[in-house]
C-alpha positions in Angstrom: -9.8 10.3 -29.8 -7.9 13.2 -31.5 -4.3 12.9 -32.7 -3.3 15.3 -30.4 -5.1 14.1 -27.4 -3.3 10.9 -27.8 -0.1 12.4 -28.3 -0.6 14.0 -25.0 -2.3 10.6 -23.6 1.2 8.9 -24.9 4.1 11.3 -23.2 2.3 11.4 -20.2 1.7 7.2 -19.8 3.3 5.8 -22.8 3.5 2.4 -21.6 -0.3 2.2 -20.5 -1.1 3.6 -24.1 0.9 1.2 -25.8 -0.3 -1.5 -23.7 -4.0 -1.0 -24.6 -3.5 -0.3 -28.2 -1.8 -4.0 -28.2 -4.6 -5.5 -26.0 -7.1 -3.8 -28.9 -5.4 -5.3 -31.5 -5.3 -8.8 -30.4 -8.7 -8.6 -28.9 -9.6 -7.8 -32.6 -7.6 -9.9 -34.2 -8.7 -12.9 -31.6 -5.3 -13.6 -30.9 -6.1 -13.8 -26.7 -9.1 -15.8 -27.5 -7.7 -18.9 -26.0 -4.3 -17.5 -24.7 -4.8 -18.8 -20.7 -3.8 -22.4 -21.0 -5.5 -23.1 -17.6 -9.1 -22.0 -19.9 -8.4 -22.7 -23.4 -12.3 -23.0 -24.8 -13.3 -20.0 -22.6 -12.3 -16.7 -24.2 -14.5 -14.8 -21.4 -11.3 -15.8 -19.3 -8.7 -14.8 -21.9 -10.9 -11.2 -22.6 -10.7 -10.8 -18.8 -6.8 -11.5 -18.0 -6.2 -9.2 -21.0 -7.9 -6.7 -19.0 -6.1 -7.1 -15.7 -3.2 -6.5 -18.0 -4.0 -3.0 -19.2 -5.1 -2.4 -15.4 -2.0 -3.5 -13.9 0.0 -1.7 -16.5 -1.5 2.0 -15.8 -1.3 1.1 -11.6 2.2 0.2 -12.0 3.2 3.0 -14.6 1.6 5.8 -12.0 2.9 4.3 -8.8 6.6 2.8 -10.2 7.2 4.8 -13.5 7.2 3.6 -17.4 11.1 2.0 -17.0 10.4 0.0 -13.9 6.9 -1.0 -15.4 8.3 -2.1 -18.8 11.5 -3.8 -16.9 9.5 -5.8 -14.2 6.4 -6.4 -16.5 8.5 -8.4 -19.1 11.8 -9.4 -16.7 9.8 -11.3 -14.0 7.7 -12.9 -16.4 9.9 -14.2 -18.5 12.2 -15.3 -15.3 9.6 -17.0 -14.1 8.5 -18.8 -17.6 13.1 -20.2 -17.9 12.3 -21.5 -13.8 9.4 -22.9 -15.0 11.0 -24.4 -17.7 14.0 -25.8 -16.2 12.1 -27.0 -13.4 10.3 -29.3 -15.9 12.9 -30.4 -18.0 15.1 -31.6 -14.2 11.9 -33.1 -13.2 11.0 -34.4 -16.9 14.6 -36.2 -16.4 14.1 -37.3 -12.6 10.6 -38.8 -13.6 8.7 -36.9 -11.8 5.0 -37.2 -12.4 3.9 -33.9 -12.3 7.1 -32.5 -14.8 6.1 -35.2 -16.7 2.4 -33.8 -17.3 3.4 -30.5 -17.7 6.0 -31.3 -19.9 5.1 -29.5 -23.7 2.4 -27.6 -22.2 2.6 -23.7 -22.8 4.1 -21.8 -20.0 3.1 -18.5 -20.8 -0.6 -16.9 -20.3 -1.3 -12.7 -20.5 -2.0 -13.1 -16.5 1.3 -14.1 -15.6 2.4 -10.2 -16.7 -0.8 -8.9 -15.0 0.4 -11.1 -11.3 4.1 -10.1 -11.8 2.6 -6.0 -12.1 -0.1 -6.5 -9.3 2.7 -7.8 -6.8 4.7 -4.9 -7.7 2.1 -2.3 -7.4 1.4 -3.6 -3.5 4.9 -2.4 -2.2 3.7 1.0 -3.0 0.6 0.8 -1.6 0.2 1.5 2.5 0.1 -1.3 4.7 -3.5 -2.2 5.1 -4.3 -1.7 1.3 -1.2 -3.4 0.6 -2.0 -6.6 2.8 -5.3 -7.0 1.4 -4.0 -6.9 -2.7 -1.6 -9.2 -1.5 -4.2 -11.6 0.2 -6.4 -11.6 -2.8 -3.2 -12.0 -5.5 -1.9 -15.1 -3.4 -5.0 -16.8 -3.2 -6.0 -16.9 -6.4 -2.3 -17.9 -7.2 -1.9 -20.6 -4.8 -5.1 -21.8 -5.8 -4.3 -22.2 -9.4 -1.0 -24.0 -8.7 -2.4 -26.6 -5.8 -5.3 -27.4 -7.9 -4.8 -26.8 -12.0 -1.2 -27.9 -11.7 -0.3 -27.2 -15.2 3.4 -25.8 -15.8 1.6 -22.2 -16.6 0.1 -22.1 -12.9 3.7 -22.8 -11.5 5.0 -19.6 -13.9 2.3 -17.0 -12.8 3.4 -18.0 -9.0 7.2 -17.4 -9.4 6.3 -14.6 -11.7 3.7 -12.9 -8.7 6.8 -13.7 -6.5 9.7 -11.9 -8.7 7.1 -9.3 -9.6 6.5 -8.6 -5.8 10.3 -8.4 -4.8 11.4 -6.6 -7.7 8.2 -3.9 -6.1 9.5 -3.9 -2.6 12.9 -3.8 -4.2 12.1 0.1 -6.2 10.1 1.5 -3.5 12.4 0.4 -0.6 15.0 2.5 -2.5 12.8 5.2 -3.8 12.3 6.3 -0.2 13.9 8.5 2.2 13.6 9.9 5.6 12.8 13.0 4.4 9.6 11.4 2.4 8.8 8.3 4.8 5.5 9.6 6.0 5.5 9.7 10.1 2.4 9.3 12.2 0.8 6.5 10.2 -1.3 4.1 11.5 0.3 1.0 13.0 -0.7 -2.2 11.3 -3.3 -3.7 13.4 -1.9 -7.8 13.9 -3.4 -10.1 11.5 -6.6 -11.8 12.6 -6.7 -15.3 12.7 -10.1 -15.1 10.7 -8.1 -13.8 7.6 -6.2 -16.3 7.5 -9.2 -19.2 7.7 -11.0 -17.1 5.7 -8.5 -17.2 3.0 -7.9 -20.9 3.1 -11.6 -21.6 2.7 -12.0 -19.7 -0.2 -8.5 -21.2 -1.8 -10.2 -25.4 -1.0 -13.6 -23.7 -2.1 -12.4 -22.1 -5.3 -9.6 -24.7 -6.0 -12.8 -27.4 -6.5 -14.6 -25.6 -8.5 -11.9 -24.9 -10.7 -11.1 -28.6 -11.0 -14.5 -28.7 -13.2 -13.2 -26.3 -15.8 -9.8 -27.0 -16.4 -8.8 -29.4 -18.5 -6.7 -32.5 -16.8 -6.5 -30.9 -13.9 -3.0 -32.2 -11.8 -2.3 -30.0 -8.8 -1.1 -31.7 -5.9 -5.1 -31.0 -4.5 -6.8 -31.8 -7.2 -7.7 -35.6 -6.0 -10.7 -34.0 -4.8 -12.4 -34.2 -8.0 -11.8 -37.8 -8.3 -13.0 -38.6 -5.1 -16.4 -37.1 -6.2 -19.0 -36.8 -8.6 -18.8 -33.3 -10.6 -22.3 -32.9 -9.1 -20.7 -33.3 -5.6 -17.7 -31.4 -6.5 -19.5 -28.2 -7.4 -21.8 -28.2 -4.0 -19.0 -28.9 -1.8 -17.3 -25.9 -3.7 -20.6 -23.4 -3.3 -20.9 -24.5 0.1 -17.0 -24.0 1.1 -17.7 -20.6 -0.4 -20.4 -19.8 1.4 -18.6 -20.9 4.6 -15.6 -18.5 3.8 -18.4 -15.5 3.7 -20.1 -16.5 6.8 -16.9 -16.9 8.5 -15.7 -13.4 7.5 -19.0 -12.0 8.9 -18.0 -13.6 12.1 -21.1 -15.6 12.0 -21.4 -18.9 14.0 -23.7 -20.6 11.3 -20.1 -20.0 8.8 -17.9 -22.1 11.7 -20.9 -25.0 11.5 -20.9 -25.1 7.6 -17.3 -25.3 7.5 -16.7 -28.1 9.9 -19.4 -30.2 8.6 -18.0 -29.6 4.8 -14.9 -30.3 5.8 -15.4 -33.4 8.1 -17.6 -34.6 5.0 -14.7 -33.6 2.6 -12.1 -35.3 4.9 -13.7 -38.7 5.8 -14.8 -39.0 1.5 -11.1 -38.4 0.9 -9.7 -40.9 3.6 -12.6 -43.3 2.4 -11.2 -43.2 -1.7 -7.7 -43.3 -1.2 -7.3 -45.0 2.3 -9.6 -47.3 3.4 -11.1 -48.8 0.2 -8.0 -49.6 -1.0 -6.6 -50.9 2.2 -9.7 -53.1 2.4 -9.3 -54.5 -1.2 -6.0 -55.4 -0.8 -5.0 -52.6 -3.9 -1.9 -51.3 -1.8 1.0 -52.7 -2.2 4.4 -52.1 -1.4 6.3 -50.8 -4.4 9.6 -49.6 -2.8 10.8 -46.0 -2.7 10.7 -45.3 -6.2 10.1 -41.0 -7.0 6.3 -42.0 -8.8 5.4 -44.2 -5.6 6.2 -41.3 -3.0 4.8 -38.7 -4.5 1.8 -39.6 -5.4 1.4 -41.1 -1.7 2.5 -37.5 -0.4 -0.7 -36.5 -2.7 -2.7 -38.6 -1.5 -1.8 -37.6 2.1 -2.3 -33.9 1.2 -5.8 -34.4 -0.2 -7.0 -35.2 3.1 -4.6 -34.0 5.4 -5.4 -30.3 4.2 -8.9 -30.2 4.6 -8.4 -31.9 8.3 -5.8 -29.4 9.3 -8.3 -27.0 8.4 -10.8 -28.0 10.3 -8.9 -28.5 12.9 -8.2 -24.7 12.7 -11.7 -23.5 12.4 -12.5 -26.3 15.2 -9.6 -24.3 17.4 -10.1 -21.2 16.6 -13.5 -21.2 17.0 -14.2 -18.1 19.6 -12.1 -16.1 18.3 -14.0 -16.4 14.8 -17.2 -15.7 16.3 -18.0 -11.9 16.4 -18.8 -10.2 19.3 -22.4 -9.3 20.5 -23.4 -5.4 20.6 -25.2 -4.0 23.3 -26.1 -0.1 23.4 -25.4 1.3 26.6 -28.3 3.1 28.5 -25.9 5.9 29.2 -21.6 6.5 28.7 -19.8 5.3 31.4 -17.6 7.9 33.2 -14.8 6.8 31.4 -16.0 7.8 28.4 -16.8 11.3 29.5 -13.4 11.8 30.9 -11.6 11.3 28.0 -14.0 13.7 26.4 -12.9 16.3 29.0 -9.5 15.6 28.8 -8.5 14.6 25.1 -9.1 16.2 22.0 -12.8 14.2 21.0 -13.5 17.5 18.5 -16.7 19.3 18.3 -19.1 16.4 17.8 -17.5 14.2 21.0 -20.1 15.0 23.4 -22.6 13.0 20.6 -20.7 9.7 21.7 -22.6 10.0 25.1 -26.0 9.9 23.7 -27.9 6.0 24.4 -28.3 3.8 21.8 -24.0 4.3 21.7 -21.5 1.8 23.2 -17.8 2.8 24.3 -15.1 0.6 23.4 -11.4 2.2 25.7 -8.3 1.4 24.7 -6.9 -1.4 27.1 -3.7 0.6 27.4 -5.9 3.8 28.8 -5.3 6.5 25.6 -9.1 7.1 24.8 -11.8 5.8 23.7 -14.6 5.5 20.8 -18.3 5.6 20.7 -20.0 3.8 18.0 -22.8 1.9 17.6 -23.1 -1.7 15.2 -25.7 -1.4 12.3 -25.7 -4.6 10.2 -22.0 -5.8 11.3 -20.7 -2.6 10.7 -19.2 0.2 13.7 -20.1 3.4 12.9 -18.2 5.9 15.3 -19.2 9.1 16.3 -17.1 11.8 15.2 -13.6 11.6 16.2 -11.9 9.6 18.9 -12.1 10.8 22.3 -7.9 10.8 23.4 -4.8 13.1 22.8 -3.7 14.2 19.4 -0.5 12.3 20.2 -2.7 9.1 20.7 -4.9 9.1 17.9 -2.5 6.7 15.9 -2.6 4.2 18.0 -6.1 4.4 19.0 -7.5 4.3 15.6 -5.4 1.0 15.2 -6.4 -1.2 18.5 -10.4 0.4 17.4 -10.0 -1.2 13.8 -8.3 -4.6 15.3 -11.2 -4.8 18.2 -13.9 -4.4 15.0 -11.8 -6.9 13.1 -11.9 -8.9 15.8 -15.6 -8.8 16.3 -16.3 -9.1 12.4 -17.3 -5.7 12.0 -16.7 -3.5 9.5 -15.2 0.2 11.4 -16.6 3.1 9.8 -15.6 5.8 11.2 -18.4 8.9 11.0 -17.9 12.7 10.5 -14.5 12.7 11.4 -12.1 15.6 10.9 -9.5 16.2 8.8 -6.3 15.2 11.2 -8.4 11.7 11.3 -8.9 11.6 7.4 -5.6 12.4 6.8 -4.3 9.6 9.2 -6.4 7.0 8.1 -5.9 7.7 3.9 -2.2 7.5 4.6 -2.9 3.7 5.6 -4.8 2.9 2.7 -8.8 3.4 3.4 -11.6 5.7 1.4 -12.7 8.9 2.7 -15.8 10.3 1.5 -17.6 13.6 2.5 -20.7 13.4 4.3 -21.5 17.0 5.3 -19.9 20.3 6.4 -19.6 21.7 9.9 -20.4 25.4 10.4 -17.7 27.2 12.8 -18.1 30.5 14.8 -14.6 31.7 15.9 -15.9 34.0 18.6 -13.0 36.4 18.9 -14.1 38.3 15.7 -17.7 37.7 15.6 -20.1 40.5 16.4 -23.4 41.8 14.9 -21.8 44.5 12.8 -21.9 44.3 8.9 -24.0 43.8 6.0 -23.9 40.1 6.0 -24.9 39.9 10.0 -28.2 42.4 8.7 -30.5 39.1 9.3 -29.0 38.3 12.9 -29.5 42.6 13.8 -33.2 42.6 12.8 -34.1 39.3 14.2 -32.4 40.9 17.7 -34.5 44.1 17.1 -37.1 42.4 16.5 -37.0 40.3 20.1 -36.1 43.5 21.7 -39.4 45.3 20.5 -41.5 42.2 21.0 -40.3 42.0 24.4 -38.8 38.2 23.5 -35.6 37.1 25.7 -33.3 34.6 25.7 -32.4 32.3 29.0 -29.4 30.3 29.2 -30.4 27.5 31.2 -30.5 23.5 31.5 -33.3 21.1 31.3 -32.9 20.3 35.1 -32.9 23.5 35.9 -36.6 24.3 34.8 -39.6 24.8 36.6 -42.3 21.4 35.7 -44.5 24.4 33.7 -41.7 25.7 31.9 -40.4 22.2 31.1 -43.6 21.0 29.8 -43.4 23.6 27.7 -40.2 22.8 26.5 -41.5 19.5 26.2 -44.1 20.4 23.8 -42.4 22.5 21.4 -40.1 20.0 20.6 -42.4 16.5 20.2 -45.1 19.0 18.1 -42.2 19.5 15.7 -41.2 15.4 15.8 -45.0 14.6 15.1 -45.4 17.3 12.2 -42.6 15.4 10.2 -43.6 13.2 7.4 -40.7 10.8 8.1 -39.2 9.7 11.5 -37.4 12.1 13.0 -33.3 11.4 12.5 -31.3 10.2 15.4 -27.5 8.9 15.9 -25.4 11.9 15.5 -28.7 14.7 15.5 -30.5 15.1 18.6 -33.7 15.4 19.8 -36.1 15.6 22.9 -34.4 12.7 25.3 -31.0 14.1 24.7 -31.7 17.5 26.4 -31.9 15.6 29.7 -27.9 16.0 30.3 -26.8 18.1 32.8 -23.8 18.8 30.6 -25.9 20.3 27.8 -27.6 23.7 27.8 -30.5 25.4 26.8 -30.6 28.7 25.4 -34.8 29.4 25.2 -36.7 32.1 23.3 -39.2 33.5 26.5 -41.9 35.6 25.3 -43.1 38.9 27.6 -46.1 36.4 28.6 -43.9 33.8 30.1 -44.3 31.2 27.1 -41.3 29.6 25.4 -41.4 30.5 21.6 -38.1 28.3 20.7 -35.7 26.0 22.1 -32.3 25.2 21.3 -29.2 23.3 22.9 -25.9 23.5 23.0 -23.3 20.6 23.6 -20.6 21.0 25.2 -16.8 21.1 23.9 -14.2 20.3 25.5 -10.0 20.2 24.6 -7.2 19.0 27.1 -9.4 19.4 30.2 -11.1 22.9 29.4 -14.3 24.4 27.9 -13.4 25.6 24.8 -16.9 26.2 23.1 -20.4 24.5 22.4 -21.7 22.5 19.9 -25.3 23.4 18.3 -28.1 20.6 18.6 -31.7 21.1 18.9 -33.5 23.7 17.0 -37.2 23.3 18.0 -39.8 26.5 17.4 -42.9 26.8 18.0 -45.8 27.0 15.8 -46.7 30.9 16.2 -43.1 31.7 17.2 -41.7 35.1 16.5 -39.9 35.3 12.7 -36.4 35.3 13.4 -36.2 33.6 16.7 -33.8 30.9 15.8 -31.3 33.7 14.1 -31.8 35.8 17.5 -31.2 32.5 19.4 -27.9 31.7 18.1 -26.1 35.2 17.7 -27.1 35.6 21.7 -25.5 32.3 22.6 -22.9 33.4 20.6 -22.3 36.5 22.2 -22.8 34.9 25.8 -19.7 32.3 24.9 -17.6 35.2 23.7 -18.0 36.7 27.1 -17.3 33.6 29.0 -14.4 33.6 27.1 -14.7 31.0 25.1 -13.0 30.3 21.8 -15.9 28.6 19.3 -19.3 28.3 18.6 -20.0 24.9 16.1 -23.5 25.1 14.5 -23.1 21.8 14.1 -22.8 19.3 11.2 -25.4 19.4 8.0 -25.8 16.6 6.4 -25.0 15.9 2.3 -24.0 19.7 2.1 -20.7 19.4 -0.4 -17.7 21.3 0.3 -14.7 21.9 -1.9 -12.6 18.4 -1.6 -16.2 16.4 -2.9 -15.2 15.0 -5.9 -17.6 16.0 -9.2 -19.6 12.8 -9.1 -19.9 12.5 -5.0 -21.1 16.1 -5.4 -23.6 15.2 -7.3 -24.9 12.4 -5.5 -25.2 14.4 -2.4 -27.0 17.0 -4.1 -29.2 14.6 -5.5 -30.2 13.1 -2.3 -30.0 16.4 -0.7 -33.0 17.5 -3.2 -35.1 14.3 -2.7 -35.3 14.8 1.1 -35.3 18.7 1.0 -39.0 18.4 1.6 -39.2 16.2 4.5 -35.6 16.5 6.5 -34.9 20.3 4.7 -31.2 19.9 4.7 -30.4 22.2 2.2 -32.4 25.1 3.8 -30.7 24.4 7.0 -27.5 25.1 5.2 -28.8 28.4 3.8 -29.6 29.2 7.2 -26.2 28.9 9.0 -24.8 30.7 5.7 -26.3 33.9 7.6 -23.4 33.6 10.2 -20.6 33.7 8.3 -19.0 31.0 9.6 -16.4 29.3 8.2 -16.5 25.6 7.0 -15.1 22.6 7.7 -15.7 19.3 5.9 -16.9 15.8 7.6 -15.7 12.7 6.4 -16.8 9.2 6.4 -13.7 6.7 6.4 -14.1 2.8 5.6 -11.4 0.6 4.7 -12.0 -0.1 1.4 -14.6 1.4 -1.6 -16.2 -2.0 -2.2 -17.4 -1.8 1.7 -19.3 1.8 0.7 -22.8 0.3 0.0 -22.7 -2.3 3.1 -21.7 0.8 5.4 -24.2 3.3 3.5 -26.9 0.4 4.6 -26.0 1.0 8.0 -26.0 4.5 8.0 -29.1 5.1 6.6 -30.6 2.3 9.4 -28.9 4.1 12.2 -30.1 7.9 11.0 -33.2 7.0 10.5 -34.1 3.2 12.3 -38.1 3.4 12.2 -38.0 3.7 8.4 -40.3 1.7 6.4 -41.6 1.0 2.7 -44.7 3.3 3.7 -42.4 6.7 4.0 -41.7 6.2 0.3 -45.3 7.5 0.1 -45.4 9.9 2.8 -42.0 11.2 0.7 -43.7 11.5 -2.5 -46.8 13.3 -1.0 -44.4 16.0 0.6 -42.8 16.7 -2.8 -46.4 17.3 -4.1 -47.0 19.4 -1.5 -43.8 21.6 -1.6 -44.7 21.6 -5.4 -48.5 23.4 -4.6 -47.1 25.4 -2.4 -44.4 26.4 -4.8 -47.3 27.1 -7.3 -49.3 28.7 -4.7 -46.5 31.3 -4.0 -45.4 32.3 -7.7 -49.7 33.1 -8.5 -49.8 35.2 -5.8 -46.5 37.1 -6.9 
């Protein structure tokens, strides 16, 4: 790095540049090797804390400042290390066992700054994001201190605890009623199945780390004496493996855990109950400080992991997710709140089968969404007033929580991303959606010269358009209808998509229209349909959805199509024409490497789902854009919801496609190859 690029690196974030020059230097030096006393003959651990370190430090020096960072960074660790210390030297002097262990032992370790920082950081952070750091932190810090023991263990808690006030402390006065952000979500209540979760992975953990640290003397630890290390580690993998079943909501992670922990409990009871009572090794020994603690150990050993099961045991159906079933069709519900609410352009979607409709119990809307591997993929905004969308989103997210799914919630609008990024989650852009604002389009102008010849055209040809519905048809003209649209479907080298892009079974709504290309001869040359949009009770506009054309259909048709329907809604007096969503097409808020990525895939499928060409094509109406977002709760969810996407777009796919894929690129390539000799 230049001088001068860290000179400008160091008055923007001083402390974070200081900070990882240090960590440099004593990671060269080998000075951290074996500076966690909890793993002194496993640098790996040391390299790591260091790490967490510089993280902590550049969070904390973005969120709080470089004074506050520097002042609670080295003030709550070292308050926590003179506790710690005169904790042991008063229990040292009472005789207290576990003072007495820790007594010479080093007190400090590089993670006690990085817990102190973290704990900090959270009370800027919004409530759900906040929550979750603070689950994680406490977990692993609990975990260390019930188990390990050592006086260290004991620091980095009261240090994550000073560290965490001293947070709440800064941003509590930092803010102000005129920068308190209104409208944010409500915290959804905590789930019960956080909370098991979290204590399954603290036992799990907490025995496994019994193998590695040396002497280990939490009040927990007793586990590892009531067990081979062979034992130890399985029960620890399996307690693990419970925790992630659990969080999934699966009932096979209620069954592990219970039989673990019935095993766990009656081994424990067995080793330090009922052997010794049957040997005659317990004896009374008075009320001495050594004979009651270590009994109050003893009782903890098994007591914990029998409370625990008693929990899971207890809390049993409300750990078990709920089952999905699609509905056949939306209930009328559903399609009132559509009417009535503010559901956005892509509401009517949330009708379509294969969806389900989860309404608020309180009656301010509801959501369509559909459950793809555990996770809830809405579709498109929720279907209630703008006032109500707060609260909706929040009882939505607790009913997935509930249910152990994951919400996702699918090419949403900006009022939703904004509300949800306030609370904590990651948006990412899916796509753009192409809107006509009717009161000042027309056919005039250079860039409309596509949309005038393709109506010339028609005109001449003697091609016209009928606004009609599916119902409405004659059984010829339907069949016709028909047939355009599954001869498209079976030309496709891949399945044809599906959840939030129609085809031929969703034209059969007597709420959507058809606008159809009718040749002079009677026979339909192109077929599209239009969705309906509705906004506090009145039609507003329609919604682009099927584009179907027939083999030998007139050039032009589907420009012709669309400026008509236009036109049509304009004299209705109507205020919008959407042309609908298109997938992967990257707008101006798509950071540099999303971009890409969509681009990427964009170019891969081109051949097959043409996604970029569709894009070209609503370019030719000037309409204006408008991004589509895809918000989860965290980024490390991203791949598990991407999964489901890609199994709810496109459900028939299989390993074969891949081929069919490859073979479509060599095509387009020929026929690239074909064109340019001929030119």
């Amino acid at each position: 790095m230049a001088p001068a690029s860290l000179l400008a690196h160091l008055r923007r974030a001083p402390v974070s540049v200081t900070t990882a020059v240090a960590a440099v230097v004593l990671v060269v030096t080998a000075r951290v090797a074996h500076a966690e006393p909890d793993f002194p003959h496993h640098p790996p651990i040391a390299l790591l804390a260091t790490g967490a370190v510089v993280v902590a430090v550049v969070l904390a020096e973005r969120s709080l400042g470089p004074l506050r960072t520097v002042v609670i960074g080295t003030g709550a660790p070292a308050l926590a290390v003179l506790v710690t210390l005169l904790a042991v030297t008063v229990g040292q002097a009472a005789g207290e066992a576990h003072a007495e262990a820790a007594a010479g032992e080093p007190l400090f370790a590089p993670s006690i700054v990085a817990t102190a920082l973290f704990g900090a950081v959270s009370a800027a952070l919004p409530v759900q994001r906040r929550r979750r750091v603070r689950a994680v932190l406490w977990t692993v810090v609990l975990t260390l201190v019930l188990f390990a023991g050592h006086g260290s263990d004991l620091a980095r808690a009261l240090a994550t605890l000073f560290g965490t006030v001293a947070g709440a402390v800064v941003v509590h006065r930092a803010s102000s009623p005129a920068t308190t952000t209104t409208g944010a979500t409500p915290a959804a209540p905590r789930n019960p199945r956080t909370l098991v979760v979290g204590a399954l992975v603290a036992l799990g953990a907490g025995t496994l780390v019994t193998l590695v640290v040396p002497a280990p003397d939490g009040v927990l630890s007793p586990f590892a004496d009531a067990m081979s290390d062979r034992a130890t580690f399985v029960v620890g993998l399996l307690l693990l493996g419970s925790a992630w079943l659990v969080q999934r909501g699966r009932r096979a992670g209620i069954l592990l855990a219970a039989g673990v922990l019935v095993t766990l409990t009656a081994v424990v009871s067995d080793v330090f109950l009922i052997e010794p009572l049957s040997d005659g090794a317990v004896q009374w020994h008075g009320l001495s400080l050594d004979a009651v603690e270590w009994q109050v150990t003893l009782l903890g050993a098994w007591l914990v992991p029998a409370v625990l099961l008693l929990a899971v045991v207890l809390l049993r159906d409300r750990l078990v997710r709920g089952r999905f079933r699609a509905a056949a069709a939306c209930g009328d519900d559903y399609l009132g709140m559509v009417r009535r609410g503010d559901a956005g352009s892509l509401g009517h979607m949330g009708t379509w089968q294969g969806n389900a409709t989860w309404t608020d119990p309180e009656g301010r809307g509801a959501v369509a969404y559909r459950v793809r591997a555990d996770v809830a993929l809405t579709v498109s905004d929720p279907a209630c007033a703008t006032g109500d969308r707060v609260a909706v989103l929040a009882a939505f997210t607790a009913f997935c929580e509930r249910n152990g799914w994951v919400p996702a919630f699918t090419s949403v609008h900006e009022p939703v991303r904004a509300l949800l990024v306030a609370e904590g989650w990651t948006a990412l852009p899916v796509g753009v959606e192409c809107l006509l604002d009717l009161d000042t389009f027309d056919l005039r102008g250079k860039k409309r010269q596509d949309l005038r010849t393709a109506t010339n055209r028609a005109d001449r040809e003697g091609v016209r358009d009928e606004w009609t519905t599916l119902d409405a048809l004659d059984p010829d003209r339907r069949a016709q209808v028909e047939a355009v649209c599954s001869r498209w479907a079976a030309d496709r080298r891949l399945p044809e998509m599906g959840f939030t892009l129609g085809g031929l079974r969703e034209l059969d709504d007597p709420e959507v229209r058809l606008m159809l290309a009718v040749t002079a001869d009677g026979r339909v040359d192109a077929v599209t349909s239009w969705l309906p949009v509705h906004e506090h009770g009145a039609l507003v506009g329609y919604t682009l959805d099927v584009m179907r054309r027939a083999d030998d259909g007139m050039p032009g048709v589907m420009e012709f199509l669309i400026a008509r329907t236009a036109l049509r809604a304009r004299e209705a007096g109507l205020r919008t024409i959407s042309l609908s969503g298109t997938p992967l097409a990257v707008h101006d808020d798509a950071g540099p490497l999303v971009a890409r990525g969509s681009r990427l895939l964009a170019r891969v499928l081109e051949p097959v789902y043409g996604f970029r060409s569709l894009q070209r094509f609503k370019e030719k109406f000037g309409a204006r854009h408008e991004p589509l977002w895809l918000l989860v709760p965290s980024a490390l969810q991203v791949p598990r919801v991407g999964r489901a996407l890609a199994g709810a777009y496109v459900p028939g796919l299989r390993p074969k496609h891949l081929w069919a894929l490859r073979q479509a690129h060599v095509s387009a390539a020929a026929e690239r190859a074909g064109t340019d000799a001929r030119s």
